[in-house]
N, C-alpha and C positions, 0 to 999 in steps of 0.2 A: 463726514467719515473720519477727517483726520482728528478731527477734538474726539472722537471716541479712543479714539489710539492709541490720547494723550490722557484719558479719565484711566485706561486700562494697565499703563505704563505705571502711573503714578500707584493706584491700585493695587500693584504688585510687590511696592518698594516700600508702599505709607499705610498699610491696611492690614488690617489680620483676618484670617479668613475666613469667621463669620462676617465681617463688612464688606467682603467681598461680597459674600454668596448674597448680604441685603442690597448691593449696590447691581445683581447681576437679578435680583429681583425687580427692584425698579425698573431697570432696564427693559423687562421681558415684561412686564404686567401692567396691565392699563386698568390708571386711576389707582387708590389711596391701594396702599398693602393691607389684607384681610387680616382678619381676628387669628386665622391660623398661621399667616407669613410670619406676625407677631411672634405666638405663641412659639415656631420653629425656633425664631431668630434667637429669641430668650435662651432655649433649649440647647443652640448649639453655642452661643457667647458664654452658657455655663460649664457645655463639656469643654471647652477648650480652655477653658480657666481650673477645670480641674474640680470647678464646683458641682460635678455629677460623674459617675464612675460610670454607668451602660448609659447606653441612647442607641433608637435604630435609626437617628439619626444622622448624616453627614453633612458638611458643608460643602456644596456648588459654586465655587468662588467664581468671578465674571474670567473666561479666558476669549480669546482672540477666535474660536469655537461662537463664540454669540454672538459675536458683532457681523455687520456686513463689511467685504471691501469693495476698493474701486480695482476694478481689472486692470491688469500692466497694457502699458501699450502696444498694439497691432493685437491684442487679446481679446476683443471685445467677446462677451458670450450672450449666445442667443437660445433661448430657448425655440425646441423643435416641437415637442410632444412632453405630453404625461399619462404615461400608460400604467397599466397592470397594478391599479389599485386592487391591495389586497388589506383584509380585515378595518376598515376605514368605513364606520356607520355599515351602513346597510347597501353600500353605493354598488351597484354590480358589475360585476368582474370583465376584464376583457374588453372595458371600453378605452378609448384613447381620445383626449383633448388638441387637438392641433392647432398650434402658433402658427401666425404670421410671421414670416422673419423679419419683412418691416410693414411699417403701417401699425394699424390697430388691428386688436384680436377681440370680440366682443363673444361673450360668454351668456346667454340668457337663461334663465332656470326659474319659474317660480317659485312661491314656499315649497319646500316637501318636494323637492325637483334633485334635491342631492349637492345643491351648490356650495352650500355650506360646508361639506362634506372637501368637495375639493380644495377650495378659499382653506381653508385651516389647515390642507399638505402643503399647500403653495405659500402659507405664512411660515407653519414651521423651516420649512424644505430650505426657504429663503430666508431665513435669520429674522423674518419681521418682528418689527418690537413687543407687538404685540402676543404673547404666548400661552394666553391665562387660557385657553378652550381648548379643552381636551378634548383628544383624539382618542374613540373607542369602538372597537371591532361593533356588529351588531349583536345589539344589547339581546334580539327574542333567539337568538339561537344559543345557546349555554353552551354548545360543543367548540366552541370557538372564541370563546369569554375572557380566556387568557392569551390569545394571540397577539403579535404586535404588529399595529400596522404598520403599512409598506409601501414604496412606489417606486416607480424607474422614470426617471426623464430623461430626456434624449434633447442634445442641446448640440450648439456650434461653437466653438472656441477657436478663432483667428482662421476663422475656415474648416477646421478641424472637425467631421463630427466626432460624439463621447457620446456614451451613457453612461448615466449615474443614478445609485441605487440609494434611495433616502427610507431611512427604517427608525420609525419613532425611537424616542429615547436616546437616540445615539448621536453624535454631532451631527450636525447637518453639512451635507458638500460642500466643502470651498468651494468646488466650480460651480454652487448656486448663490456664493455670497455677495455677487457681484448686483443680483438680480434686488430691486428695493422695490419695496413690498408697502403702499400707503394703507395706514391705516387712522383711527380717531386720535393718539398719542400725540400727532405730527403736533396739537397745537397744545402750545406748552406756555400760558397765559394763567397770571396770578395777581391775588393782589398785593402789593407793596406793605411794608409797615407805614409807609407813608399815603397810603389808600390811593394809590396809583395802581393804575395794570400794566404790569408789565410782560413781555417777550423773552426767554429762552431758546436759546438753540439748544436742537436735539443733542442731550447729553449734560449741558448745565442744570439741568431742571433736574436730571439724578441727584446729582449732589446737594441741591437745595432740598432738596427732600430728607435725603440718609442724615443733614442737619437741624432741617427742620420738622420732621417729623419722627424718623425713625427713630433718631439717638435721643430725644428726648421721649417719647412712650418708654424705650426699651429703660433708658434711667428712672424714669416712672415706677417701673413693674421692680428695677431692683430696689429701690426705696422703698416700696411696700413691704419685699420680701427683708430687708432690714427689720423696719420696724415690726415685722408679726416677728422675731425672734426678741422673746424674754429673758433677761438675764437677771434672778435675783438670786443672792449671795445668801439672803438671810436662814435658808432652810437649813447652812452648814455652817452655821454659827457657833454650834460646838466642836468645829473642827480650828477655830481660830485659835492664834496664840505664838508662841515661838518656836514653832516645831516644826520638821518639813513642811508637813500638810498645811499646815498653819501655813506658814510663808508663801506657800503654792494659791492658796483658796484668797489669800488677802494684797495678792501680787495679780500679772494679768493673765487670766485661765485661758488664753487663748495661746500662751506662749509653752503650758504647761507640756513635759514630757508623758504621755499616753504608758509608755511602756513604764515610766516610774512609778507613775499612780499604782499602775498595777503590782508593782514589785512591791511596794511602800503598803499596799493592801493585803499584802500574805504576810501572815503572822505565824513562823513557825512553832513548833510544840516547846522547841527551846528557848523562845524568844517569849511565850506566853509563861514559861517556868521564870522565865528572867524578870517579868512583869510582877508576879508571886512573889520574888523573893526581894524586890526593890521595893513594894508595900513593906514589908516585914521590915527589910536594911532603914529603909526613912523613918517608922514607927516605933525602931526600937531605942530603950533606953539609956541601955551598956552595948553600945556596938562592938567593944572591944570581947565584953565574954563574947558575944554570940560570934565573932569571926574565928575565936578558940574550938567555940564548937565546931562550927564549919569544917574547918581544917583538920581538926579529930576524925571526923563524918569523911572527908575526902582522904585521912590516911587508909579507915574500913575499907571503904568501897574501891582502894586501888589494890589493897593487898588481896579482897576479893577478884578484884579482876585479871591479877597475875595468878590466882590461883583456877580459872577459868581456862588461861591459857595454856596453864601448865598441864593441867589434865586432858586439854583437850589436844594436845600436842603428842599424846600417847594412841588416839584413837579415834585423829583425824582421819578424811580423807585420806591424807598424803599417806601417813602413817600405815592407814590401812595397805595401798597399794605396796607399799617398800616392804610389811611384814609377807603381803605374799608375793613379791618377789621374791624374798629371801626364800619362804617356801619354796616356792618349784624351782630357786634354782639350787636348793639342798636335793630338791626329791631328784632333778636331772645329773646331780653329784652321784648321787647314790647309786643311779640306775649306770650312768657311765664304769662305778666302783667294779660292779657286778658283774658289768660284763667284762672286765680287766681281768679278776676273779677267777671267772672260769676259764679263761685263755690261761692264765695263771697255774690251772690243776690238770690241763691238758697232757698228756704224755707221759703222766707219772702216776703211782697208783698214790694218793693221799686220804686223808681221813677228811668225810666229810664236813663240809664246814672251814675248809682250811682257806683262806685271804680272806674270809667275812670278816665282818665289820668286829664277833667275839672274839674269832682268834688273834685279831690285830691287837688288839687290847690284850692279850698273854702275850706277844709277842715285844708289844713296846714293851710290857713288865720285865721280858727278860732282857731287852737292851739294855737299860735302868739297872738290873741287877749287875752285867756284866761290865759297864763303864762304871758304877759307882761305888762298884764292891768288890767282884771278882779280880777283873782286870781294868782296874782305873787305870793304868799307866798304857793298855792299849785301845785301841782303836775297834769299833765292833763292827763285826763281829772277828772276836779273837780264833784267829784258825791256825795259828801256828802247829807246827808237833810239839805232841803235850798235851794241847789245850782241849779243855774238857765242854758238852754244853751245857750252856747254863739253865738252862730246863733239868733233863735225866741225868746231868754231872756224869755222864760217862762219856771215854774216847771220843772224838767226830772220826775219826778213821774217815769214812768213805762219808759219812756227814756234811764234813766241814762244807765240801760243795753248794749242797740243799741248803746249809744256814745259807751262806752266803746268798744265791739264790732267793730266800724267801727275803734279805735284806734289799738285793735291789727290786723287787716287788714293790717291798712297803714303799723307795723311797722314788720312786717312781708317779709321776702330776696327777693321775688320779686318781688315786689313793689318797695323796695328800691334799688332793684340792678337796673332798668329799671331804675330807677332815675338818677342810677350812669353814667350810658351807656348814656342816654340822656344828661349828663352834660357835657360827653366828647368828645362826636359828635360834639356838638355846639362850645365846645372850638376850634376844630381842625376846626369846619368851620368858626369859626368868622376869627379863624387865618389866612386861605384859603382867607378867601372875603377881608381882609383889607392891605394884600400886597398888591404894587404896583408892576410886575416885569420891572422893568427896565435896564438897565444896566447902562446907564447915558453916551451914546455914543452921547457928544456934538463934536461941530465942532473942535477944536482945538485936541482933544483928539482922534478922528478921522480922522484928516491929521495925527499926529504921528503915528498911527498906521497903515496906508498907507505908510509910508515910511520903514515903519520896516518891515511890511508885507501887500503886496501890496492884498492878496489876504482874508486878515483876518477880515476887516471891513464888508465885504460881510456875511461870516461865522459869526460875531459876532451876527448880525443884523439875520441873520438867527435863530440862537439859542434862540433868544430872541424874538421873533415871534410864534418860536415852544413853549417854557416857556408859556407866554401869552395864548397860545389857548389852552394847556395842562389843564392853570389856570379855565379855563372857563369850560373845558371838565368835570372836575373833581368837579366843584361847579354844573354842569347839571344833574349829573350821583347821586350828595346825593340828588338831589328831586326828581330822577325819580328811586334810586336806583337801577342806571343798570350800570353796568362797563365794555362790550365791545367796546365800541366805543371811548377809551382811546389811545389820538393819541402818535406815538414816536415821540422822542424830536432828533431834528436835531444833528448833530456831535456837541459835545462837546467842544469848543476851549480854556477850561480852561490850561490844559499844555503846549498851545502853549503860550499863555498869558502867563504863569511862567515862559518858558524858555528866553523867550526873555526880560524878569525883571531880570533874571538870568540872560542873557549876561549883559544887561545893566550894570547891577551890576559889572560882572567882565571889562568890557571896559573901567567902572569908574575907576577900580583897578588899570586897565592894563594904561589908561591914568596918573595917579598917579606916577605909576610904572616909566613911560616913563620922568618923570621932574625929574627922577633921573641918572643919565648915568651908575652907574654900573646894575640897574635891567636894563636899556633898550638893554642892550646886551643880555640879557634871552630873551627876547621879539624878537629880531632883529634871533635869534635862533628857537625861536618858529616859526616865521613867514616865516623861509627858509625850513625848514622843514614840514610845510603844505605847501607850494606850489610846493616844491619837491616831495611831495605826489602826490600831484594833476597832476605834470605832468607824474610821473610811472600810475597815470593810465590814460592814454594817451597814453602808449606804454607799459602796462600790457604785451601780451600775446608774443611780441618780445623781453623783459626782461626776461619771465618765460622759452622762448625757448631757450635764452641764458645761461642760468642759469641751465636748462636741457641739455645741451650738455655738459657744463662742467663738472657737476656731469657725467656724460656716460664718458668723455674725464679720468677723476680722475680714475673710476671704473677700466676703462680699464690699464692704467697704471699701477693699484697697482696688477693687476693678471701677470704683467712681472714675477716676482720670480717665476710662478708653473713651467712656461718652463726654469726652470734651471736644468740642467742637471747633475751635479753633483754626486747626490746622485745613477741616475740610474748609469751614468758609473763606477763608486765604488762598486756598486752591483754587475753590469759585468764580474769587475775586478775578485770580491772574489769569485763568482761563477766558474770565467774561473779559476783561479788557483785551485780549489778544483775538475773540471773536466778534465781539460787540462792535460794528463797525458801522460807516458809512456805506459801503459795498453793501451790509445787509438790509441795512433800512432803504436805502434805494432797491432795491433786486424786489423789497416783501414789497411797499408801495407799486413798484412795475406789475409783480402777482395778482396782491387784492382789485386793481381796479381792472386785472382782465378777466375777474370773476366775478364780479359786480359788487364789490364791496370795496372801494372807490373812497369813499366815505369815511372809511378807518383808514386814518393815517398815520407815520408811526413817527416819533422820536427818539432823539439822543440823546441824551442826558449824562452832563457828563458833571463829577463831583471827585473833593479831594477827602482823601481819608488816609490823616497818618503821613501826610507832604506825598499820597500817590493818588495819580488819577486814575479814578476808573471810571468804567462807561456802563451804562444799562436804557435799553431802549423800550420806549415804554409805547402804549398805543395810548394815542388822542382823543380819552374822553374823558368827561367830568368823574371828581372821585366820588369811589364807593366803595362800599364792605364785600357786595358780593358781588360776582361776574355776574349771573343772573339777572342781577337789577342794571346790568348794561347792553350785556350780550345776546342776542335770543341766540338757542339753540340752533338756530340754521346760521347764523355768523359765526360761531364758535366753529362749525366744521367749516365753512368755507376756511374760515382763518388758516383751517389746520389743512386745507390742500396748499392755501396759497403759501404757506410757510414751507410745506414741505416741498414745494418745486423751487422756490427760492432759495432753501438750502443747498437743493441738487444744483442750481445752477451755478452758486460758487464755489463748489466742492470741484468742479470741470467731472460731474459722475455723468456718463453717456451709456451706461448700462441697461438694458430692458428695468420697466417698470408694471408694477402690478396694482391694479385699484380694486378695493372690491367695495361694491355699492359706495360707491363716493358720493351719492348725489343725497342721500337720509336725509332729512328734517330740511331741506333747503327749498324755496317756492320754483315754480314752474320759468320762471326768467332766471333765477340762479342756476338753474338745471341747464339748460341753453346757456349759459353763459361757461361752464366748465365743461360742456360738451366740446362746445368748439376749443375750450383751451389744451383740453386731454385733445382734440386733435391734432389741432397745431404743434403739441409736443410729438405727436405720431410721425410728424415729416422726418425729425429728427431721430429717432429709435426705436424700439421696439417698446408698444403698448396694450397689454393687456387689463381689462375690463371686466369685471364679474359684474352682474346686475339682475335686479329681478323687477327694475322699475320701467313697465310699456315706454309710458311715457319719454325718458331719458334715452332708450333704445331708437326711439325715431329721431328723437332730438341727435342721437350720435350716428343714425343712416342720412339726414341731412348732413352734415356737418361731413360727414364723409365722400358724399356726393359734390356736395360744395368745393371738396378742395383734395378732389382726386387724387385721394392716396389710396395705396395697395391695404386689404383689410380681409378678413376671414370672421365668418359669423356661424356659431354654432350653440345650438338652443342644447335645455336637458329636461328630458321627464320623466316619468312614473313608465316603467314596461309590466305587466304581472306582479303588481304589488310591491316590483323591486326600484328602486331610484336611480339617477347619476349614468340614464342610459343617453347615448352622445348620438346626435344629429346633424350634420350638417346644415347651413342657412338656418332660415327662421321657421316657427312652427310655423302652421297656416294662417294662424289669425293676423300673424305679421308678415306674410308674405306678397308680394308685389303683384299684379294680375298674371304675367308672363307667368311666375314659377307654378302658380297656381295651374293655369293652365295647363302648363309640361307635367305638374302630377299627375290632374285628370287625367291626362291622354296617357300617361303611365297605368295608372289605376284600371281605366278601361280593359287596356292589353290584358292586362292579368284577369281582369275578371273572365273577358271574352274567350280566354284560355278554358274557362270551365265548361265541364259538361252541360249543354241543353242551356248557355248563356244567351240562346237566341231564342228560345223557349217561351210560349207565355206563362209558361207555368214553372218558372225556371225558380226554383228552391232557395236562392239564395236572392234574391227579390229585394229584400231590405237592403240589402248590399247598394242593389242599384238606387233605392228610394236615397240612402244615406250620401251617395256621389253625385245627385239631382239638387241634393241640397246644396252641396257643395258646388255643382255650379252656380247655384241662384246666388252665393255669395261672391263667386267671382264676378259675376254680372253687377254685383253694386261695385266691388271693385273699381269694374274697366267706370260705370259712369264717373265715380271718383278720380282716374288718374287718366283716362281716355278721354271721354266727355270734356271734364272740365276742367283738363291737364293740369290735372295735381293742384289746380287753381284754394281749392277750399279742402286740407283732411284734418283727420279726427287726432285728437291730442295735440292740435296745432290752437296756439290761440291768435297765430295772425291768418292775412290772406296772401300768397304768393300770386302778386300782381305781375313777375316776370312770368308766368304761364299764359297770361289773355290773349297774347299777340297768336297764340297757336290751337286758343277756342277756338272751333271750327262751328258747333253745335251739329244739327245734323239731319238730314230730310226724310218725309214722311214713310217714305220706304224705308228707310233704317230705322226712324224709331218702331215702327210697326215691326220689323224684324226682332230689335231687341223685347219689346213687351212682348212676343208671341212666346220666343225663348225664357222671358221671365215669366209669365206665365206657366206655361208646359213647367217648370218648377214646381211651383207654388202648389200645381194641380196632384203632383209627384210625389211630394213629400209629405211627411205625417204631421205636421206643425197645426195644420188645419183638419177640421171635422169632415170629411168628403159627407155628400147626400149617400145615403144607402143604394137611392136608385139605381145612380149613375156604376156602380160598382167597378171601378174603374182598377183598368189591368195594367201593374207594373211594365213600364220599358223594355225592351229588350240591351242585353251591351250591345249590340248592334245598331240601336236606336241613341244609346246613349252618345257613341261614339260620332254620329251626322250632327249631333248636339251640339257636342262639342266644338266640333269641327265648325258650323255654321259660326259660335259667339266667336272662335277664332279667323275667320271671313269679314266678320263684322270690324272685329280690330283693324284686322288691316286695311278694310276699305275706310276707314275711318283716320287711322293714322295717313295713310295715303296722301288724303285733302289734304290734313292738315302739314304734311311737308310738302304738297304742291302750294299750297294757301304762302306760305313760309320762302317758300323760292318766289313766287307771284312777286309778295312785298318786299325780295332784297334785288328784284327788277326793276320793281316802279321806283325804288330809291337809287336804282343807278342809274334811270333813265332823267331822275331829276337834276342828277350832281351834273352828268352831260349836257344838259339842256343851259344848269346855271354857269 
């Protein structure tokens, strides 16, 4: 237990946790890991590496959850019971297995008896190593198909009872991991490179495995996946040369940036114009005229483009909004005027029209007239005496007031603010009405621009058409003052026009450039590398998939180093030196020969590696390749009980133990010989026994008898089709005369209970034929364990010569007694053809019952003798010792 503690420790510190979840596979599975443990292992060593993005897989790393412990001390736990299996095969419900608390517990079940069923709760329940047999609700009911099974056990811890609830899938109880569970794993026997067979304790033999088997398939499988990934360069061999892509494709593709690729494969419209005119700049012959033209070409198209702006800055958006603000907030000038107006004409009789907007305009005339003519040297309005108005030139007499009057009017905010409003309406419309929008696309200026963009004279002409009726919209809308039906202005072609004043610009540069020979090597460089562009994207997604497998090709390579081994067989090492002892080869040699395998005996072996010694214990036979050609299969299991008590016995583990059919493929003397040694461990703690072998069954009611220890027997069978229904003692076939008896006389009761059971014509007749029978077999019975006191039974291959002394045999009145009774059977039962004549009439239970009753007569006048016979001879031998 403790080297597992110490594989689990280590595990935790030195392991990643897919080698967990393989080292916690080994652990739980008996024999090689399948095709699928494989295929997992691979699956989660790539998600964790990053070399797969989904999986529904996870890793189950080994925790302290799988392993068993040894209970603290004054803790010992004992199993009580196992009840209330639920969804567990087909096994039926409501049954309850009951332990011995000490002694043996002996469990019998034939096939198809449900045993199986139990044995695999009791393996999971208890951590046994063994874990590969699943546990499934019953399969023919589909209503239940998805349940998980369940069970409760009821146990003793330091005195203490507990119940505890164990539900597949889920960790199984610490308070059952006390409890060790034998199974075929125990014997952990290999052969050497040196073609030796050696010995493992439970636990080293994981590790030799995860080194020797696992880590090398799984490195296997990634080596394959290596080499099926192709990596040939030559398809993008027009991509080579001294240009990104170049440098990328002929450098390591595995290191390549993804999102570059992709940037380096869009080629935009300007960059394909740049491509166009870089053929042209390299090909031509006078670089110098053609950058003259260029930059002629780029004066055009900027002065076009400032004249774009300019027009469009009249009857923009913005433009649009600002002109009808101005509107409404002249028309709210206005309207505010008006209503000034006529507060203005209130109280006084005047002519109508008088503060409007006409009379203000003869009023300012005659301010004007009288500062700038009349009375320039006064201030207006002039009211002095004297002064005349300068409208009617006559007296103001009573006047002068009302001038004054209509002056503070005028000069009063709004009046004057409507004035202001009105003056900037008209600015923004004169401005409005006296552009021309044109763009000034004559002929010449519009072939250029066809060649440079074939599509843009169209668009220009468009925009400039939208401008134009914009202009109109917007001079309709200030005299009707209405602004929805303000149209949008076509696409804008002003930044097309810039950029292509900008190329020009630079093609001039780049022509300039090119009457030089050291810049036109920049140039001759620019121009490989935008066409190198342009051709990666042309075979974009067949580079990026190239470029994906090498990155996958790289990944997987650099995970070579987990499957190196080293570290675990070092571990091996220290661990087998630290368990590999004297104490075990002694303890397994004490084991094997109390199991009749005597014969195999084990050694030391001790060797230096690297100035350290270590030790490996091997077992003592000639070398060979395969166990097989050494070992028969009934050695190979004894090995593995006698190793696994060996083990327990220097762990100091005193915990309840579990065997289920231990006695497989082993002969009739090795069966007897683990009988009695599973007993002998029974004096010492609690042992439970699953079996479906007769044979072994008696071999283990000798052996228990032999050495009076406490013990509990409970059989399992088939009830209405259903399994795993729980019995007390042994069926009948294995039951002892006495119990037999005590059914009968059970049996009888009940029948005799029925109506007209005294009847000769009593309905249930077979009833009594079938219990007739079953006397007859009690009756060979008593001759087997009465008669001939247990002298000679069946599945025995000796004779028990301690019985003779208490052969009594027996006189002609008893035997005549018993053949009357075995007869009366024989005549009873249906086994035989009766004569028709005789037409003979079922028993009554009343008949049966004297039956019975007489072969129970018979016993005791029988046993009787033979303990008077028994007392007789421990007389005449005391009469002798007296005498001598």
């Amino acid at each position: 237990m403790e080297l597992l503690n110490k594989i689990l420790k280590w595990t935790e510190s030195e392991l990643t946790l897919w080698q967990r979840d393989a080292v916690r596979r080994l652990l739980q599975q008996e024999g090689a890991l399948s095709e699928q443990d494989y295929e997992e292992l691979y699956e989660l060593f790539k998600l964790e590496n990053q070399l797969l993005t989904t999986s529904s897989l996870q890793a189950i790393p080994l925790t302290s959850a799988h392993l068993p412990t040894i209970a603290k001390a004054g803790e010992t736990v004992l199993l009580k019971e196992l009840r209330d299996l639920k969804y567990v095969n087909r096994i039926a419900s409501g049954q309850v297995l009951k332990f011995s608390p000490q002694g043996m517990t002996i469990i019998y079940g034939p096939n198809g008896s449900g045993k199986s069923g139990y044995g695999r709760v009791m393996k999971r329940a208890c951590r046994a190593r063994d874990q590969t047999e699943p546990i499934h609700p019953d399969v023919t009911d589909s209503s239940v198909r998805n349940r998980i099974p369940e069970a409760h056990f009821e146990v003793e811890i330091g005195g203490v009872a507990q119940s505890v609830k164990w539900i597949s899938g889920h960790p199984s109880p610490d308070e059952l991991s006390t409890v060790t569970v034998f199974d075929t794993r125990c014997a952990r026997i290999y052969v050497t490179e040196e073609s030796d067979i050696a010995y493992l304790p439970l636990g080293l033999d994981v590790l030799e495995n995860l080194a020797q088997h696992v880590f090398p398939e799984l490195r296997r499988r990634l080596d394959l996946e290596i080499e099926s990934i192709h990596l040939d360069p030559r398809p993008f061999d027009h991509l080579t040369g001294s240009s990104e892509i170049g440098q990328i494709i002929a450098s390591k593709a595995e290191a390549a940036d993804i999102r570059e690729i992709k940037r380096l494969s869009t080629v935009s419209a300007s960059e394909q114009q740049r491509m166009q005119d870089l053929d042209q700049i390299l090909s031509s012959a006078d670089p110098k005229e053609k950058a003259q033209e260029r930059r002629m070409s780029q004066q055009r198209l900027q002065e076009l483009a400032t004249r774009i702006e300019s027009m469009l800055a009249l009857v923009s958006d913005a433009a649009v909004s600002q002109i009808k603000a101005l509107d409404e907030a002249c028309q709210q000038a206005i309207r505010a005027e008006a209503t000034a107006a006529q507060a203005f004409r209130a109280g006084e009789t005047l002519l109508p029209g008088t503060g409007d907007h006409s009379w203000k305009l003869l009023f300012d005339a005659a301010r004007r007239f009288s500062t700038e003519v009349a009375y320039p040297q006064h201030k207006f309005p002039h009211t002095d005496e004297g002064a005349l108005c300068p409208l009617c030139q006559q007296p103001l007499d009573e006047g002068a007031a009302r001038l004054q009057r209509f002056e503070t009017y005028i000069q009063e905010d709004a009046a004057r603010h409507a004035k202001q409003k009105r003056w900037e309406l008209t600015t923004a419309q004169n401005r409005l009405e006296q552009k021309h929008l044109t763009l000034g696309l004559d002929d010449s200026l519009a072939m250029e621009l066809s060649q440079l963009d074939a599509t843009l004279i169209a668009r220009l002409k468009a925009f400039e058409a939208s401008l134009q009726h914009r202009q109109k919209s917007l001079l309709e809308a200030l005299k009707l003052h209405s602004w929805d039906s303000i149209p949008t202005l076509s696409e804008n072609p002003y930044q097309r026009v810039k950029d292509l004043a900008t190329s020009q610009l630079a093609a001039a540069q780049s022509f300039e450039q090119a009457a030089d020979e050291t810049n036109k090597v920049q140039l001759n460089s620019e121009h490989e590398n935008l066409t190198t562009r342009q051709k990666l994207s042309e075979c974009l997604d067949a580079v990026l998939e190239w470029i994906d497998r090498s990155k996958a090709k790289q990944a997987l390579e650099e995970c070579k180093p987990q499957f190196n081994t080293l570290r675990i067989s070092n571990k091996s090492k220290e661990l087998a030196d630290q368990e590999v002892t004297e104490a075990l080869k002694a303890a397994l040699n004490e084991e094997f020969e109390a199991i009749g395998i005597g014969h195999i005996q084990t050694k030391l072996r001790r060797r230096t590696e690297y100035g350290k010694t270590l030790h490996q214990l091997l077992l003592d036979f000639p070398n060979e390749k395969k166990l097989e050609e050494v070992l028969s299969e009934g050695e190979q299991r004894a090995i593995a009980i006698g190793s696994f008590l060996a083990e327990l016995q220097l762990a100091n583990h005193s915990g309840s133990l579990i065997f289920d059919d231990p006695v497989s493929s082993l002969d009739h003397w090795r069966r007897q010989m683990v009988a009695k040694r599973l007993v002998n461990e029974a004096k010492q703690r609690q042992v439970v026994v699953f079996t479906h072998d007769t044979s072994f069954l008696g071999q283990l009611q000798d052996e228990i008898h032999s050495a009076s220890i406490c013990h509990a027997i409970q059989y399992l069978e088939h009830q209405n089709q259903i399994p795993g229904h729980v019995f007390n003692g042994l069926p009948w076939e294995h039951k002892g005369y006495k119990d037999r008896i005590k059914v009968l006389k059970q049996k009888q009761r009940e029948i005799a209970q029925l109506p007209g059971a005294n009847s000769p014509y009593f309905e249930h007749k077979n009833t009594i034929r079938k219990h007739y029978g079953f006397l007859r077999a009690t009756i060979e019975r008593v001759v087997q364990d009465v008669v001939f006191n247990g002298v000679v039974r069946r599945y025995r291959d000796w004779i028990r010569f301690g019985g003779l002394e208490a052969t009594v045999g027996f006189q002609m009145e008893e035997y005549t007694e018993l053949a009357r009774l075995y007869k009366r059977c024989s005549e009873v039962i249906e086994a035989h053809d009766p004569s028709s004549d005789k037409n003979p009439t079922a028993p009554t239970a009343r008949e049966l019952g004297h039956d019975i009753t007489a072969l129970e007569s018979w016993v005791t006048q029988i046993k009787a003798r033979q303990n008077q016979q028994m007392k007789d001879e421990q007389q005449h031998l005391a009469n002798l010792r007296v005498d001598l």
